[in-house]
Every structure is written in structure tokens, then in C-alpha cells.
C-alpha positions as CSV (number, residue, x, y, z in Angstrom):
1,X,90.4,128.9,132.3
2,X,86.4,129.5,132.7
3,X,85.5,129.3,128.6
4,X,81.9,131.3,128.4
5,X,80.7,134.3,126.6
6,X,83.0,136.3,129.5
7,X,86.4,134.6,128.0
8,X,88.2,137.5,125.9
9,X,87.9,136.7,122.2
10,X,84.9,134.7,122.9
11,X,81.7,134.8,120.1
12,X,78.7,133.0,119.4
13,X,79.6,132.8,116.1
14,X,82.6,131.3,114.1
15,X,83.3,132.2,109.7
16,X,85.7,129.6,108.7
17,X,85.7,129.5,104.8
18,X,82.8,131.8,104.8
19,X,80.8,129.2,106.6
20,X,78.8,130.7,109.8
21,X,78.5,128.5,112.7
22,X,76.7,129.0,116.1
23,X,78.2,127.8,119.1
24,X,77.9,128.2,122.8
25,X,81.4,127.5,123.4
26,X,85.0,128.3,121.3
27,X,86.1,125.9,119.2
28,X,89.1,125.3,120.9
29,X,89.0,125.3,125.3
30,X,91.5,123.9,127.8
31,X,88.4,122.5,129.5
32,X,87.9,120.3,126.3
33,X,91.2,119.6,124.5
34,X,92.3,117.8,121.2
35,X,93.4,114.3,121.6
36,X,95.1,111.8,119.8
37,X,94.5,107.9,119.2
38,X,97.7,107.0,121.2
39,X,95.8,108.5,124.1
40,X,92.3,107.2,123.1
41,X,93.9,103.8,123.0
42,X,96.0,103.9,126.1
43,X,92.8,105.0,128.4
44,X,90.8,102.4,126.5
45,X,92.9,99.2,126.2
46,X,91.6,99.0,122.8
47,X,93.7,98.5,119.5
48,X,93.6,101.6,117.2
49,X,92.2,98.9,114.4
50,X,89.3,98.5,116.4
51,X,88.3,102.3,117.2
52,X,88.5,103.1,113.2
53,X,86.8,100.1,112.1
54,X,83.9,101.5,114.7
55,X,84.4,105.1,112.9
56,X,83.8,103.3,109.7
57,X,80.7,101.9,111.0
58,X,79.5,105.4,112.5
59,X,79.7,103.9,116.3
60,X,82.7,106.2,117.2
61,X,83.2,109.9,116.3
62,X,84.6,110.9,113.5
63,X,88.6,112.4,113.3
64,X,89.3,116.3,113.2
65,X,91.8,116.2,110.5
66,X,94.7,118.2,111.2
67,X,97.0,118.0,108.2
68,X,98.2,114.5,108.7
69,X,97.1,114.2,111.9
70,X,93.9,112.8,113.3
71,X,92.7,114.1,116.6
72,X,89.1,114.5,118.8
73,X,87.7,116.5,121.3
74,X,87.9,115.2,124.7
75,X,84.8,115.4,125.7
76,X,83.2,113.5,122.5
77,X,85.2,110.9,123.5
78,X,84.3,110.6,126.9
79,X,80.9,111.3,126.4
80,X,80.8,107.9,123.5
81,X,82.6,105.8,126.5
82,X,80.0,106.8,129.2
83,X,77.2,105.6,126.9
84,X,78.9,102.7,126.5
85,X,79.3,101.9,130.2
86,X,75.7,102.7,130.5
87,X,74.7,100.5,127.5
88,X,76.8,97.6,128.7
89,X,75.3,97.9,132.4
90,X,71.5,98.2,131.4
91,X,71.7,101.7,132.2
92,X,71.1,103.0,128.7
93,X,67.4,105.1,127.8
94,X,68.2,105.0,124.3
């Protein structure tokens, strides 16, 4: 599914709560879905103790809270692990 200003129901702008946001993309996009920390943890090898001990410390994106669930868009998390494979490889211009 292409996900651009051509996707049916698409809009620049989103009203949630009477708050307007801009985006260039829908909130929600098969191209970047919600995951979970069983996921984040099985792809990392890291414990789930570890990742929110580095949300707590603002290294690692914060949670969408879903009720009682906690989930994160794909593509946050990917982009946080490629900067740290560039960071721990010498590769990083920040």
C-alpha cells in the first residue's frame, strides 16, 4: 500500500482532541507499523529492563500508549538502532 497524499482518506492535517497536527504521512501506514517490546526485544537480543531504563534516560523513544499497552512505530525504532550501529562503528556525524 503506497501511503502519500494519493492514498484515499489521506490529509495533511490530523484534529485529535482539538489539537491540529501537520504531517506528511497518516498516522497509521502498513509501510510503518506499531510494534511491541516482545518484538523490539526479540530483534535486539536485549532485555526489556534495559530498553526502558534507556527510555527513562531519553536514549530510546518514548511508548505510544495504547490503553495498557505500550507500542512504537517501526520505523523510530529502526531508525534509533541504525544510529547506533553507526555510533558504535565510528560512523556517526553527530
Amino acid at each position: 500500500m503506497q501511503c502519500d497524499s494519493t492514498t484515499p482518506g489521506f490529509s495533511r492535517y490530523y484534529s485529535f482532541r482539538g489539537i491540529m497536527t501537520t504531517a506528511t504521512q497518516p498516522l497509521l501506514c502498513a509501510e510503518d507499523s506499531l510494534i511491541d517490546m516482545t518484538f523490539i526485544t526479540i530483534c535486539t537480543g536485549m532485555t526489556d529492563k534495559w530498553f526502558y531504563k534507556q527510555i527513562g534516560d531519553g536514549q530510546f523513544p518514548k511508548p505510544i500508549k495504547l490503553g495498557h499497552c505500550s507500542r512504537w512505530r517501526k520505523s523510530e525504532v529502526e531508525t534509533w538502532l541504525l544510529l547506533r550501529i553507526a555510533d558504535s562503528r565510528g560512523n556517526c556525524t553527530a
